[in-house]
C-alpha positions, 0 to 999 in steps of 0.5 A: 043860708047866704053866700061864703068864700074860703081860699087855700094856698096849695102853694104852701098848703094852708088858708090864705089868712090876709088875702084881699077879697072884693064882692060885687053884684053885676047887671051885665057890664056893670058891677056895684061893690058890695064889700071888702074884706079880709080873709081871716086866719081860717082863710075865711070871710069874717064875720058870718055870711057875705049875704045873708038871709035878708040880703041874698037875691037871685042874680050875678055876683063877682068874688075878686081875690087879690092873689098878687099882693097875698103872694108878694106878703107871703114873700114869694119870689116872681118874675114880673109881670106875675101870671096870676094878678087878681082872680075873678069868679063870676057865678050866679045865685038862682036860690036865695033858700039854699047855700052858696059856698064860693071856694078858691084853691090857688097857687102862683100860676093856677086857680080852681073854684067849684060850688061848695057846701 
């Protein structure tokens, strides 16, 4: 069980492997990071689960992605300010026993997210 991320660039059709991502558990206004972490060459979180059984809670969490900085490596030529900067997914676990898989497609100028499996 616990949580997971992968992120695909429907720009150039593969797994984002490099994007910065930040995980946060928020209280209202607050957020209190958790971890950084670098998408690995699937465009997966490395190294298992973000949380796992022990450390998953019901509440809000916040996944934050660094799009602009990942399109910039890939070298992909924008006019400034970028229209996409960093994309942030705000969602809640209500079940610690189930699965939470966070998945982003991305490109320059779009986003879509849903609940995975």
């Amino acid at each position: 069980m616990g949580l997971s991320t992968h992120v695909l660039d429907t720009m150039h059709g593969c797994p984002a492997a490099g994007m910065a991502v930040a995980l946060y558990r928020t209280e209202g206004d607050q957020a209190t990071l958790i971890k950084r972490f670098t998408l690995n060459a699937d465009g997966r979180n490395p190294e298992g689960p973000l949380l796992d059984n022990d450390s998953i809670r019901v509440g809000t969490y916040r996944l934050v992605f660094d799009v602009k900085a990942y399109f910039d490596a890939r070298g992909v030529a924008l006019p400034e300010p970028r229209f996409l900067d960093r994309v942030t997914l705000d969602f809640g676990i209500a079940h610690t026993d189930q699965h939470y898989h966070v998945p982003l497609l991305v490109s320059p100028w779009s986003h879509s997210t849903y609940r995975g499996s």
